[in-house]
C-alpha positions as CSV (number, residue, x, y, z in Angstrom):
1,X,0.0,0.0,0.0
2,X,1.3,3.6,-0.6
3,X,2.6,6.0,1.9
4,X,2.8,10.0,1.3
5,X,6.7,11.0,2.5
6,X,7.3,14.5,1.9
7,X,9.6,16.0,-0.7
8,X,12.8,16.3,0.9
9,X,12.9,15.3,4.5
10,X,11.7,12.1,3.6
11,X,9.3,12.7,6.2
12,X,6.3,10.3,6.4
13,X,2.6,12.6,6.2
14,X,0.5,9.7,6.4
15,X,-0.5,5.6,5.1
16,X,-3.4,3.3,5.4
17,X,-4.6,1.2,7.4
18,X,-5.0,-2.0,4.9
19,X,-5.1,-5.7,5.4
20,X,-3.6,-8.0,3.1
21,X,-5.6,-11.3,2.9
22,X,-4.0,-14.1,0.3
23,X,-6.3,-15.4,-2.0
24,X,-7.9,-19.1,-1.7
25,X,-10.8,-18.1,-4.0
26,X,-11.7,-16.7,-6.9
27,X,-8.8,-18.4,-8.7
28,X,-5.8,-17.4,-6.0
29,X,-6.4,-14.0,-6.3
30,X,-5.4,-11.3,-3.7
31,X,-7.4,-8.9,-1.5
32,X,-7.6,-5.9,0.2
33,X,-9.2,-4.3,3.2
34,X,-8.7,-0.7,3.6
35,X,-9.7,0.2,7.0
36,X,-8.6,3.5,7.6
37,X,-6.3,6.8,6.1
38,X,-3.8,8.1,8.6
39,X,-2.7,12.0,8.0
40,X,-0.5,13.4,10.4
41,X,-1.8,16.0,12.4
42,X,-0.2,19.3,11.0
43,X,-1.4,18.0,7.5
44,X,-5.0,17.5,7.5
45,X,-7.3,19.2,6.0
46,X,-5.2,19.8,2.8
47,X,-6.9,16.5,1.0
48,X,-3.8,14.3,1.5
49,X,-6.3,11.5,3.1
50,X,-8.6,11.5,-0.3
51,X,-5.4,11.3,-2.4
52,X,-3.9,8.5,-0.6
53,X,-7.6,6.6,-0.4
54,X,-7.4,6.9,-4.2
55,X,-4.0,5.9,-4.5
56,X,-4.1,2.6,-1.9
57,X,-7.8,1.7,-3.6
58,X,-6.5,1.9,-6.9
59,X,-3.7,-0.6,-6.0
60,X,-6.2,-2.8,-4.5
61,X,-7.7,-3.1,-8.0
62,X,-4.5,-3.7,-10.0
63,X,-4.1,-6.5,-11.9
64,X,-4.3,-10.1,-9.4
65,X,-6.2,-8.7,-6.8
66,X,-9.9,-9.7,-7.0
67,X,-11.4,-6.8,-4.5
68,X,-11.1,-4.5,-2.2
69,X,-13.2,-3.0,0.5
70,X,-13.2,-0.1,2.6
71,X,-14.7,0.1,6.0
72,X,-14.8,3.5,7.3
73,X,-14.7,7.0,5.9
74,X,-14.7,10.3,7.4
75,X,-15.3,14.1,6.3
């Protein structure tokens, strides 16, 4: 799953929550379970949490993995 590091410092801004689960059906095929976003404190607010909901659900729907599922969102 991604993580946001900031230009520079290397610093980390924030990373899901996600479980991998190996696949025993629907032909071997990976999931994910994206539970929550994590944003560090002195960055929310700026959208970081959508992007990086985008990012970690769009690599839960690459190529070999059959789903994945968020459980909790927040404004």
């Amino acid at each position: 799953m991604p993580v946001l590091v900031e230009a520079g410092t290397g610093a980390v801004m924030g990373c899901p929550q996600a479980t991998y689960i190996p696949g025993l059906g629907k032909g071997g095929a990976d999931r994910a379970l994206i539970e929550e976003v994590r944003i560090r404190a002195d960055r929310r607010g700026g959208g970081l949490g959508r992007t990086l909901m985008e990012r970690a659900v769009a690599r839960a729907r690459a190529p070999g993995w059959a789903s994945s599922a968020a459980t909790r969102a927040s404004g």
